[in-house]
MARKE-169396 format. One record per residue: y, x, z of N, C-alpha, C in turn. Coordinates in steps of 0.05 Angstrom, whole numbers, plus 5000, padded with zeros to 4 digits. Layout:
YXZYXZYXZ ...
# end
This chain:
497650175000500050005000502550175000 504450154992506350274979509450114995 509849904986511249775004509849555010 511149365041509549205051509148985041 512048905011512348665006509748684977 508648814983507048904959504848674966 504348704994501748425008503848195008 505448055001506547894995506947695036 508847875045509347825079509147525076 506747495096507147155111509047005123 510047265137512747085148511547055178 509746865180510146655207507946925236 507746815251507446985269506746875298 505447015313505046925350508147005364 508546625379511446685392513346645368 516046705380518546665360518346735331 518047045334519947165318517747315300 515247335300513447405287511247655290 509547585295507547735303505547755276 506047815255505647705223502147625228 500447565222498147475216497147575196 497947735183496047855154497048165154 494948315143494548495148494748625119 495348975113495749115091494149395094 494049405073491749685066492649825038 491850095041493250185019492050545013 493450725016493250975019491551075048 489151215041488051265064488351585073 485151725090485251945112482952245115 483652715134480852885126479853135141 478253265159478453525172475153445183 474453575213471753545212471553355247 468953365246468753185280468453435298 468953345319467253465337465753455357 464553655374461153545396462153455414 461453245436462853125444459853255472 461653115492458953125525458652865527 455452915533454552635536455952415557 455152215554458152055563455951765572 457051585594454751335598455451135570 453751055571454250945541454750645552 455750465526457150195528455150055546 453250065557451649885566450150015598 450750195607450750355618447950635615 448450635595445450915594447651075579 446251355571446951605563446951615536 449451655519449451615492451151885482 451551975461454752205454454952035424 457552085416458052105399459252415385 459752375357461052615344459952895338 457552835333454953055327454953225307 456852955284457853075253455253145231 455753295218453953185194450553235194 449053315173445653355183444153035177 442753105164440452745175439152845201 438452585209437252605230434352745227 432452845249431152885247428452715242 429552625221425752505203426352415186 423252275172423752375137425852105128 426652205107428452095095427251945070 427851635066426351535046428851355033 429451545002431651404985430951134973 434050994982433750734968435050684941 433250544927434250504899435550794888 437250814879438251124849438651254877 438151284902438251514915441251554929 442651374929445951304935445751254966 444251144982442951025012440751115017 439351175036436551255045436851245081 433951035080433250975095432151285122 433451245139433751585156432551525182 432451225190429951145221433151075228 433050995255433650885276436851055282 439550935278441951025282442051245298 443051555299442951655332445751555339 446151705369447951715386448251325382 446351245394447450955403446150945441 448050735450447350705474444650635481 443550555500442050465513442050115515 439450085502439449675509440949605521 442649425522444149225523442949085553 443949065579441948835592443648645606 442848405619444648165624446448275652 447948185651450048235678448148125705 449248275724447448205754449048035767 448247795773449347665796451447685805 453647565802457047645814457947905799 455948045779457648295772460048305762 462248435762464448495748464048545715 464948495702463348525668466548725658 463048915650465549095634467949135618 469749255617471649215593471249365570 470249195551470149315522472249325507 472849595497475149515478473549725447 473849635425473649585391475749735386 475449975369477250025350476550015328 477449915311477149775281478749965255 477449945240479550125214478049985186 481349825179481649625153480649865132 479349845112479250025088476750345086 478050415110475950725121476050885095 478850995078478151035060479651365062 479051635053479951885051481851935031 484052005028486152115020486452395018 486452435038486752835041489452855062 489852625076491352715089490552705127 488752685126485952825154486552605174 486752375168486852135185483952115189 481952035175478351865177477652135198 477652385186476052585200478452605236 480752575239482652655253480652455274 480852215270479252035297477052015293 475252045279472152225279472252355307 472952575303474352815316475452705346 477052555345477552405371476352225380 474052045373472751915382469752035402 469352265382467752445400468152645411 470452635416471952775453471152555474 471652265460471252145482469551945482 467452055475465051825466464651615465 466751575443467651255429465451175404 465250955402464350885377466750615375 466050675338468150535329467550325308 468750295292466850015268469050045243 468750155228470150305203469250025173 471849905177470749735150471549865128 468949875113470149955086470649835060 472649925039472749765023471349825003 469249724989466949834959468749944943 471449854928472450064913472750294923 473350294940474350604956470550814951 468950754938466550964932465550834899 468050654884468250704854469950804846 469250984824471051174816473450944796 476050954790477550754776476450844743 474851034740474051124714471250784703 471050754728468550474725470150214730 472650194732473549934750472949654728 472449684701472149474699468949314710 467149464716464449424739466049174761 468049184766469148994792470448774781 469348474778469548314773470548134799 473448204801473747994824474247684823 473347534839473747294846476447214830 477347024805480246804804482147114798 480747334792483147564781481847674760 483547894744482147904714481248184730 478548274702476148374714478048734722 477348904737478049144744480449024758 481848904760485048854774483748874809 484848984829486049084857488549054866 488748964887491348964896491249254918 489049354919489849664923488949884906 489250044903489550314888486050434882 484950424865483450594865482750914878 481451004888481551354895481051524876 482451724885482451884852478152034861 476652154845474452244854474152424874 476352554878476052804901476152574923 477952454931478352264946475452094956 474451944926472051884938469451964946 469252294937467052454955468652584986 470752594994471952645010470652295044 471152055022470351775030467451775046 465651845021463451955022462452075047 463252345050463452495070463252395099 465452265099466852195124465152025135 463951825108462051575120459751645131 458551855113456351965122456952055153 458052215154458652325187459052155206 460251865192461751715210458751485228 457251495207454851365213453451465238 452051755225450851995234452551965269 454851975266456251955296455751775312 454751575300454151265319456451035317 457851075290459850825289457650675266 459550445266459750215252460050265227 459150175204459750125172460449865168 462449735169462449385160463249395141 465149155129465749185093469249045111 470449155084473149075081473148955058 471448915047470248825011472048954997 472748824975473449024948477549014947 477648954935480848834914482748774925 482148664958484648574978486748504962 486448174953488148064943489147844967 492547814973493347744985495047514977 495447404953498347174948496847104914 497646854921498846874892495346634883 493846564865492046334850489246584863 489746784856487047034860487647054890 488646974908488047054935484946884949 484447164972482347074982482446854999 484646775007484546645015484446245011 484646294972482246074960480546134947 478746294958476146364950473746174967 471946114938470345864950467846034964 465545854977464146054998461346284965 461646054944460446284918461546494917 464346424914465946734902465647004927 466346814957465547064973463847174979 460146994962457347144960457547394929 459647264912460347474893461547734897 464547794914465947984928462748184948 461348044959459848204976458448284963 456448194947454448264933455848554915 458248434913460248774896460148914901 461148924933462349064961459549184956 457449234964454149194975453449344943 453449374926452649474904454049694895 457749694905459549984896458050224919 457250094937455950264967453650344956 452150184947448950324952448650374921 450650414897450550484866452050744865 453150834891454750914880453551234863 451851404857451451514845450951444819 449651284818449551154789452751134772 454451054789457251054775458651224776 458251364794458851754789458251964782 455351824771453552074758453452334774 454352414805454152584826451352624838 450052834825447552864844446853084858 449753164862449653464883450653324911 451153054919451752964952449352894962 450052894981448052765003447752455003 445652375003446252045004447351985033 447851665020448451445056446851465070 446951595097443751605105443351315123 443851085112442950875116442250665098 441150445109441150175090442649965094 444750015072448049875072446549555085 445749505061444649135069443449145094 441849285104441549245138444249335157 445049515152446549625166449549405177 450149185143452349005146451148825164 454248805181453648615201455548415205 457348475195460948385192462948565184 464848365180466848475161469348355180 471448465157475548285165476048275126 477548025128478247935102480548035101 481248065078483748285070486448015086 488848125091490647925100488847825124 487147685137486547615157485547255136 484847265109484646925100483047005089 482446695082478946555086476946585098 477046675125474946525136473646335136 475646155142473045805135471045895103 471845985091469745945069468446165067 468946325090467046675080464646585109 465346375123462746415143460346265134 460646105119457845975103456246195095 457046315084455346625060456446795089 457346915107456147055123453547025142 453746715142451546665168448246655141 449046655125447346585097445446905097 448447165095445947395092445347465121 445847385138445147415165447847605184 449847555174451247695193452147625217 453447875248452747665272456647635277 458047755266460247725267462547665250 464247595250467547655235468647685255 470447955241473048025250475347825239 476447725221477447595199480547395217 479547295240480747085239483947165261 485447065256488247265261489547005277 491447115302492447035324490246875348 488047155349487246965362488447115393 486747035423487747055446486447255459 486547415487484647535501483847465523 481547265503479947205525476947185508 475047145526472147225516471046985493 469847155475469447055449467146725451 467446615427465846345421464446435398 462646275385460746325369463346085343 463146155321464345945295462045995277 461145725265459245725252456745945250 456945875276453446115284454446425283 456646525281457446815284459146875307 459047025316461647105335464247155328 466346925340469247035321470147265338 470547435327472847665339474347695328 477647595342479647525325481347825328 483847875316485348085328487947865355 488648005370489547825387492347895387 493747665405496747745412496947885443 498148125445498648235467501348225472 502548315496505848415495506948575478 509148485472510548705457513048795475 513149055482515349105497517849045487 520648915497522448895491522848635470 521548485474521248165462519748045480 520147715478518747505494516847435479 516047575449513847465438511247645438 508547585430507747715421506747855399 506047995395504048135365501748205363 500848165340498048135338497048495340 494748565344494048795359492648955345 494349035316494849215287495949255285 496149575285498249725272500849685252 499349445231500949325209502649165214 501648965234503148795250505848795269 505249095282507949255298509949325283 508349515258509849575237511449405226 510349095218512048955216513948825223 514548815244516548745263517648965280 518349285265519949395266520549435244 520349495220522449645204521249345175 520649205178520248955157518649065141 520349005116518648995091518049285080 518949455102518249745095516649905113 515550135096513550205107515250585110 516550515110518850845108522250695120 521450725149523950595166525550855161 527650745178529651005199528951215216 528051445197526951585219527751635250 531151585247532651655275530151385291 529651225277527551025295524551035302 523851245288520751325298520251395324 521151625340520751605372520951265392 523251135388523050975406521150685380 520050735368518050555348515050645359 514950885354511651045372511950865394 513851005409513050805443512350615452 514250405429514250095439511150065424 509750235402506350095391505850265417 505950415429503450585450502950335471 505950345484505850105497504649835503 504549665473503849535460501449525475 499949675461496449775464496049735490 497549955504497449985534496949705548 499349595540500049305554497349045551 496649155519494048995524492549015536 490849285536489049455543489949355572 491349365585491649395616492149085627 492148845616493048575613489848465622 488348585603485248475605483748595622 484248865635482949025645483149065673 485348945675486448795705485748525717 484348385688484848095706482647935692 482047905668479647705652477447915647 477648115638476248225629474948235610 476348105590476348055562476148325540 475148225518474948495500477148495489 477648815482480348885478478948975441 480948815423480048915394483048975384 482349265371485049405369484749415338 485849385314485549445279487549655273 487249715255487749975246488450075213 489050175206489050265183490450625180 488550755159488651005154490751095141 493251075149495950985138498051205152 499951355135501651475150504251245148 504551095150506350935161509050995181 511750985172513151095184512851335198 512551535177511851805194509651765210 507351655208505051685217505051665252 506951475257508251415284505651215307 504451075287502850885294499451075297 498651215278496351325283496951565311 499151655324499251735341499751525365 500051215361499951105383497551025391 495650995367493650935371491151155393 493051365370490751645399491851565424 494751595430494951565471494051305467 494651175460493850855477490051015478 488551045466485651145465485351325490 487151555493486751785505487951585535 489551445537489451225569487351095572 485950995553483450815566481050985569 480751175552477251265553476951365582 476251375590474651445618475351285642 476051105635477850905668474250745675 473950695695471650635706470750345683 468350245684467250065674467850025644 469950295627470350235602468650245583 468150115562466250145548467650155519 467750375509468750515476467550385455 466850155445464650095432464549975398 463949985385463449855356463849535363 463849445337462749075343460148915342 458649145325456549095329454949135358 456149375361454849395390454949295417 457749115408458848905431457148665430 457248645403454948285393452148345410 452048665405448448685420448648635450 451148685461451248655491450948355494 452648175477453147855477451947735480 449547835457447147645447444947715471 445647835496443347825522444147745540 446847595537447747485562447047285563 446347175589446346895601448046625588 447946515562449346375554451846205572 450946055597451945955623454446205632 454046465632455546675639457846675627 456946725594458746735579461346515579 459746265583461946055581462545995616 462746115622464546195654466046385643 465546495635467346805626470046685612 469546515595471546365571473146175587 472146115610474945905620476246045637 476746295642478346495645480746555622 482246385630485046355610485946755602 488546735581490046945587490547195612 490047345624491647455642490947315668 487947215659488346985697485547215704 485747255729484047455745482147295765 479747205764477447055787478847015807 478446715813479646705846477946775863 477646865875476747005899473847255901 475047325867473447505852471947505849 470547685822467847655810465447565825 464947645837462447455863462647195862 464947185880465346785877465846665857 467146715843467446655809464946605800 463446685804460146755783459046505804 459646515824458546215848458945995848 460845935834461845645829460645565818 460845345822459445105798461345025775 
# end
């Protein structure tokens, strides 16, 4: 994305004055990970992230032209998932999310690689399928209600997409997340996804799902390493470009079996519901320092309601712009973690944006939470695995825990009531 008015701004927003609801992607991120010390993992057992590249140790069996291969069982993941004990306090999970996951050369993907396994985070990297076709194939991308090869983001040039490549591979290998950002991120206008019927969005995936696991075939590259996974097992959920169509993308998600969407925008922090048999995980509204409203809890979103329709403010405004997103974060992060205990889902994009003000808020706000007692660093998939073992009855105790409201007479008696 280039400028913001390029996603054609919504306008409307959480509170007054706009907390925008749709989201932009554009130019993505490169350097290496690093070893991280083992750390209790999201569920409480012993996990690391940030191991960096290598297959795992056993045999490797390629799928289809050799683009994916099946490598066994994810490493660096936590330990089973098990139900909360009696009156327990329930952990605080917080999600870091990244719209696109796509390499540039300017060391954003590898930069929080790299920082995630300092602090044995796992994370959930959506990616977008163009972002591993080369624009030399784009007419192969037949989007949904737009003419065939057309994107409303940029193709990668090839260095870029073995750089993509790379990153994914490692990023796997590390113990994150692969979801889809799907293809074309079309935002306005007769081709938006957001009137796409629930066919067209079995069309977009099936794309998404074929630029991933083809991609040698369309690069004719047979000196990389494959995906060392299986994309179609591996998807589990996605976020729709802008934060639209949901209603018509959860028919054909719950269809190939997925257990989540990210997708659905302004939602609250408080503990998740199931929408048409998936778990919604919305992005939420937190505080925004220095307004009565709030904003939704993306990067793009802050961005937007400081410098508008641009993505290259006042630089004299970058220091006190960093602060008010660190803040931001903070304020969420510390809103839920104080009182509901709600999951904290933070989005992202691989974006130097106003001087790259925002991917440094995102490290402190990260570098304040990792290690505070009961935190759990985790993917979304790996949150859904905690979900899907809880006490159903639990969960929906958990949910009538408004905003910012903390157990009366705390987690024990809370869990005692009727």
């Amino acid at each position: 994305m280039r400028e913001i008015n390029r996603r054609g701004l919504l306008g409307a927003g959480i509170g007054a004055a706009a907390a925008l609801s749709m989201t932009g992607c554009g130019s993505l991120g490169s350097s290496g990970g690093g070893g991280p010390e083992p750390e209790e993992g999201p569920h409480g057992g012993k996990g690391t992230h940030g191991n960096g590249g290598g297959h795992p140790g056993k045999q490797v069996r390629l799928i289809g032209d050799g683009s994916t291969a099946d490598t066994g069982k994810q490493p660096n993941q936590p330990a089973a998932p098990v139900p909360l004990e009696p009156g327990q306090k329930p952990p605080q999970f917080v999600i870091f999310s990244w719209d696109g996951a796509g390499e540039v050369g300017n060391g954003l993907f590898p930069r929080f690689l790299e920082l995630a396994g300092q602090h044995g985070a796992a994370m959930t990297f959506f990616l977008s399928g163009l972002y591993v076709l080369p624009e030399s194939k784009k007419s192969l991308y037949r989007p949904p209600n737009n003419p065939r090869g057309a994107s409303d983001i940029g193709y990668l040039t090839d260095d870029h997409v073995k750089q993509t490549l790379k990153y994914v591979r490692q990023a796997w290998l590390d113990g994150h997340e692969i979801g889809t950002h799907f293809n074309g991120h079309f935002c306005g206008g007769p081709g938006s996804v957001g009137n796409w019927s629930p066919a067209q969005w079995r069309s977009e995936i099936d794309q998404a799902v074929s630029f991933v696991t083809e991609w040698r075939t369309n690069t004719g590259w047979t000196d990389l390493d494959p995906l060392p996974f299986d994309y179609r097992k591996e998807l589990a959920g996605g976020r729709t470009p802008c934060l639209l169509g949901q209603e018509n993308l959860l028919p054909t998600a719950k269809q190939l079996g997925w257990r989540y969407d990210a997708s659905s925008p302004g939602g609250t922090q408080m503990w998740p519901e199931k929408r048409q048999g998936l778990w919604d995980l919305p992005l939420q509204g937190i505080p925004f320092p220095g307004h009565t409203f709030e904003v939704l809890s993306m990067d793009y979103n802050i961005l937007a309601n400081q410098s508008k329709n641009s993505t290259k403010g006042m630089p004299s405004r970058y220091p006190g712009w960093r602060t008010q997103a660190t803040e931001a974060y903070v304020a969420g992060f510390d809103r839920a973690y104080e009182t509901n205990r709600a999951p904290f889902y933070i989005g992202n994009h691989f974006e130097e944006w106003n001087g790259g003000i925002y991917m440094d808020a995102v490290e402190d706000a990260l570098k304040h939470i990792a290690g505070k007692p009961d935190v759990r660093l985790v993917s979304f998939r790996q949150f859904v695995d905690w979900l899907d073992v809880q006490d159903p009855a639990v969960l929906a105790k958990l949910r009538t825990l408004q905003v910012g409201q903390s157990p009366d007479g705390g987690w024990n008696t809370f869990f005692k009531q009727a």
